[in-house]
Backbone bond lengths (Angstrom), bond angles and torsions (degrees), N, CA, C in turn:
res aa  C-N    CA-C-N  psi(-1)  N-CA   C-N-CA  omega(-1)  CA-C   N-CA-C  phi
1 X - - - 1.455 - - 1.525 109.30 -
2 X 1.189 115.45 143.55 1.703 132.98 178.10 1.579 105.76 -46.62
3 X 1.091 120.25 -50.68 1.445 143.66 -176.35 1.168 86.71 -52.75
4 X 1.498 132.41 -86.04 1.177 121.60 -152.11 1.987 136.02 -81.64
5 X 1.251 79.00 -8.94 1.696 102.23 153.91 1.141 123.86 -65.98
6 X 1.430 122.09 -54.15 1.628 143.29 167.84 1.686 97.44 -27.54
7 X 1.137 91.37 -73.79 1.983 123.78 -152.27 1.576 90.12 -68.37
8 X 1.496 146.26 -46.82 1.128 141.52 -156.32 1.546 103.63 -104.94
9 X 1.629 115.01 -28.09 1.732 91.94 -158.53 1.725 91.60 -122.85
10 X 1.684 105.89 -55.03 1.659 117.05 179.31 1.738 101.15 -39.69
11 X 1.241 101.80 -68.55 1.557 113.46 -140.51 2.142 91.91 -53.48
12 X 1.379 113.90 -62.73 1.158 126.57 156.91 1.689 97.84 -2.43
13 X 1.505 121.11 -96.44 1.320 117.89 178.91 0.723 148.56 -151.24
14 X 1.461 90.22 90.09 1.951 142.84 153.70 2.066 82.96 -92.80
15 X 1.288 109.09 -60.30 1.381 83.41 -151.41 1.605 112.89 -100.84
16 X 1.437 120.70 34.14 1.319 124.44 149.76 1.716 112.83 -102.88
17 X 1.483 105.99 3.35 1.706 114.01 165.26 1.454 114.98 -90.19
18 X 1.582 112.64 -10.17 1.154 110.42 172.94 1.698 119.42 -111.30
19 X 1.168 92.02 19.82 1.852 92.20 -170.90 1.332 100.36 -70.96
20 X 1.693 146.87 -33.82 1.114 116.33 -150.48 2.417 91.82 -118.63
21 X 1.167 87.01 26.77 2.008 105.85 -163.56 1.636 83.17 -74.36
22 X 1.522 124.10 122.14 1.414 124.80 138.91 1.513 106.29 -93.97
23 X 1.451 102.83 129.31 1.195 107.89 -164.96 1.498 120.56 -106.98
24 X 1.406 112.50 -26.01 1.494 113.02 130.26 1.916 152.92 -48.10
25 X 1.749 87.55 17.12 1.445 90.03 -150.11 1.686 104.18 -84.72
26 X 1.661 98.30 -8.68 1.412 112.01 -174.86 1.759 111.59 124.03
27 X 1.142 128.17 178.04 1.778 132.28 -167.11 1.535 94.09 -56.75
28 X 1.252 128.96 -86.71 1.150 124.23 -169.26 1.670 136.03 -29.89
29 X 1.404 100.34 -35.47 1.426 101.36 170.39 1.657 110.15 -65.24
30 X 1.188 101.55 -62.37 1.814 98.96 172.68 1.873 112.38 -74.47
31 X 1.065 134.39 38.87 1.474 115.43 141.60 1.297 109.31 -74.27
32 X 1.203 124.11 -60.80 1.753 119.56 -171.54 1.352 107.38 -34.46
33 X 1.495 131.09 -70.62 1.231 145.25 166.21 1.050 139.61 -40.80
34 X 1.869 115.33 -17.72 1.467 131.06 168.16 1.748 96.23 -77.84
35 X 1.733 92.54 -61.72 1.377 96.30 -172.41 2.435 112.49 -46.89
36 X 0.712 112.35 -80.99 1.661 98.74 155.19 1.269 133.42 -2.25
37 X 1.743 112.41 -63.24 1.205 108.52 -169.52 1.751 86.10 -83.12
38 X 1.095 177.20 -51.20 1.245 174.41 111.29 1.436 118.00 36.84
39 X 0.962 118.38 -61.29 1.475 143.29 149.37 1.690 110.57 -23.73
40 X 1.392 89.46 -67.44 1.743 97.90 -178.19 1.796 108.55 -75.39
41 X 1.185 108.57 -27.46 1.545 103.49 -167.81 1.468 100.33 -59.94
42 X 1.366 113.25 -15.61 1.425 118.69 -150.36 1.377 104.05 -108.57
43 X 0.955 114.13 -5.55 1.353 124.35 -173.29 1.751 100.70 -96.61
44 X 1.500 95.42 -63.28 1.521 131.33 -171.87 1.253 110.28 -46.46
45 X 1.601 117.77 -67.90 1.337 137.86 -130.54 1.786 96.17 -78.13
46 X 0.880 119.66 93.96 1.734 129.24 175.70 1.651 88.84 -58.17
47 X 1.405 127.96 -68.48 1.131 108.55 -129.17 1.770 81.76 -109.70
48 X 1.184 125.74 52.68 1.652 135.02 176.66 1.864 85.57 -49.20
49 X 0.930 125.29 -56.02 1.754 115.52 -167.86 1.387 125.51 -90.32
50 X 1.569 102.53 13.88 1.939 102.91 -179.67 1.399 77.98 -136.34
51 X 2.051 85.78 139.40 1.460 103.71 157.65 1.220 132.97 -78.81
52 X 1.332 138.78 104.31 2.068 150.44 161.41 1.150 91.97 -46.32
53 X 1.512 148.41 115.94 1.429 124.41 135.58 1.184 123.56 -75.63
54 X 1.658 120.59 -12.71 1.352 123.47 164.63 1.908 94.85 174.81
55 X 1.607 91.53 139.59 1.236 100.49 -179.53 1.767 125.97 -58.49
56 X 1.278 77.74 134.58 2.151 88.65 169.90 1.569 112.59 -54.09
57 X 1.115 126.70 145.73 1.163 117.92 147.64 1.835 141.75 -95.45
58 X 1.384 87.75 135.69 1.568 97.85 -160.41 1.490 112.06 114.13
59 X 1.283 104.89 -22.15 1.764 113.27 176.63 1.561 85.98 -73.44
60 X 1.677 96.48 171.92 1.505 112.18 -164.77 1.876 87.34 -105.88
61 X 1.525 133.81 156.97 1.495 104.62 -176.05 1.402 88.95 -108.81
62 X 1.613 111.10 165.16 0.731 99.25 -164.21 2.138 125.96 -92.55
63 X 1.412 107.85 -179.12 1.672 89.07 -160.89 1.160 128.54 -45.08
64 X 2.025 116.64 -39.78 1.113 116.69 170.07 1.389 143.51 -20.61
65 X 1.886 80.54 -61.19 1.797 106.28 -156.69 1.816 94.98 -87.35
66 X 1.309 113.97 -25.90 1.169 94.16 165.57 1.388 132.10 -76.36
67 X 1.255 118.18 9.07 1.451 124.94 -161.25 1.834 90.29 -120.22
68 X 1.439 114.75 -11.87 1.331 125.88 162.76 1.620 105.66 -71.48
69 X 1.205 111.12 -62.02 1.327 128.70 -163.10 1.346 123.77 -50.53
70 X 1.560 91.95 -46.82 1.727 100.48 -173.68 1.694 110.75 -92.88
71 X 1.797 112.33 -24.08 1.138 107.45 -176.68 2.007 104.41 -100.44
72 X 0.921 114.04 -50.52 1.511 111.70 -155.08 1.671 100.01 -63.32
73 X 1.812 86.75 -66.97 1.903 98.13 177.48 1.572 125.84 -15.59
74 X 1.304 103.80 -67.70 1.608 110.64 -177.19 1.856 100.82 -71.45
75 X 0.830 113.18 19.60 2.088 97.92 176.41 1.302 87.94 -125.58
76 X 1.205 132.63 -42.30 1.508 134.03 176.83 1.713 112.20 -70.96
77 X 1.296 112.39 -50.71 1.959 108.16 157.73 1.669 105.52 -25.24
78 X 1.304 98.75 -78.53 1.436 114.29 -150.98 1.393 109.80 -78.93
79 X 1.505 138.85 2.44 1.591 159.52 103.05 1.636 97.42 -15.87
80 X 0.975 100.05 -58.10 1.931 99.90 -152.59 1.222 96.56 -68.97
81 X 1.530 129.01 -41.31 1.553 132.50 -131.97 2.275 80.19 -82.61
82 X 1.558 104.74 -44.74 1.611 117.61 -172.09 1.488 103.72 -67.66
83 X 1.396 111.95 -8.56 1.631 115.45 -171.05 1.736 117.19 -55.69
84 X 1.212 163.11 130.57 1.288 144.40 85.53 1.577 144.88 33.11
85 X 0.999 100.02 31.66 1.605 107.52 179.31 1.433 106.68 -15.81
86 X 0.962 132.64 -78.18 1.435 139.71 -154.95 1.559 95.65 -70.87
87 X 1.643 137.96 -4.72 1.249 137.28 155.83 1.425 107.52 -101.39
88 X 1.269 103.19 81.09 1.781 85.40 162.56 1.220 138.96 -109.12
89 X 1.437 118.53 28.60 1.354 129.68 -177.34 1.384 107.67 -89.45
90 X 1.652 130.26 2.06 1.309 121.12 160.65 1.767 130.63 -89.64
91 X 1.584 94.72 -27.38 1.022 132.62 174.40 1.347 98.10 -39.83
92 X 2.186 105.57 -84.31 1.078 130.20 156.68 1.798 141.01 7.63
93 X 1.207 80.50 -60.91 1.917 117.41 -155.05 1.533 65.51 -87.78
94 X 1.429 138.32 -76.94 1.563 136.45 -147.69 1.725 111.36 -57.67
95 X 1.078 94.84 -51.33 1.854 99.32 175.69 1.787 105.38 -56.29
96 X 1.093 111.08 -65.66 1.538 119.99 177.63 1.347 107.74 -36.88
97 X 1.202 133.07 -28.58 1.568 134.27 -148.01 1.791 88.08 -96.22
98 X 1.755 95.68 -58.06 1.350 113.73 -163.09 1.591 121.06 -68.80
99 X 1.315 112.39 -9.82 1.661 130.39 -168.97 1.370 112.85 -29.10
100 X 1.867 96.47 -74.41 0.956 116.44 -169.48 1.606 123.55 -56.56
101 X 1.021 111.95 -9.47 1.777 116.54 174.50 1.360 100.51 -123.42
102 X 1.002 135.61 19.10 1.512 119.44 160.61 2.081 102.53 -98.43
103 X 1.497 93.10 156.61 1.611 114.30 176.45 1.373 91.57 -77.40
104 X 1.772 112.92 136.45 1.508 123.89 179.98 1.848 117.00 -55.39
105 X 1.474 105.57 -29.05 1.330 104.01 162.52 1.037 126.03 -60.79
106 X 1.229 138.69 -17.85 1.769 138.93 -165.52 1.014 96.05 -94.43
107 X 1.355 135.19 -10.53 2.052 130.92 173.22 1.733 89.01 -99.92
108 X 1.017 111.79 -29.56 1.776 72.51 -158.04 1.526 106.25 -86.74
């Protein structure tokens, strides 16, 4: 199952490719990493044609967003926490870039 590939082999490394990623650093730092997470969405994404607005609980989530969840989330958290308030055009520029491959729950 997709799920359990994600969670045991993907997730593993996707997110030792992102240990040394500043992800605020501007476009170039995240092409490698867009290109990747793209790759996998495509692989991953079971439900590429139904909208999640946010997972059920007790449902299993699905491979993608967990491969969002466990790898991107926490490098982008801990981005935000070092973030610049009073700069937010990197912030900005990063969400905009990243939209299109994130699960609609992770914006709202």
């Amino acid at each position: 199952e997709l799920q359990y590939v994600a969670s045991t082999i993907v997730v593993p490394l996707v997110k030792s490719s992102l240990t040394e990623w500043v992800p605020l650093a501007g476009k170039n730092e995240s092409i490698p990493h867009l290109t990747t997470f793209t790759q996998w969405k495509d692989i991953l994404d079971e439900e590429a044609n139904q909208l999640i607005s946010q997972p059920v609980a007790g449902d299993p989530m699905p491979a993608y967003h967990t491969l969002v969840w466990e790898c991107w989330v926490p490098v982008i958290r801990l981005a935000i926490q070092r973030w610049h308030s009073r700069q937010p055009d990197p912030l900005i520029g990063f969400l905009e870039l990243w939209r299109p491959l994130l699960p609609n729950w992770i914006l709202q």
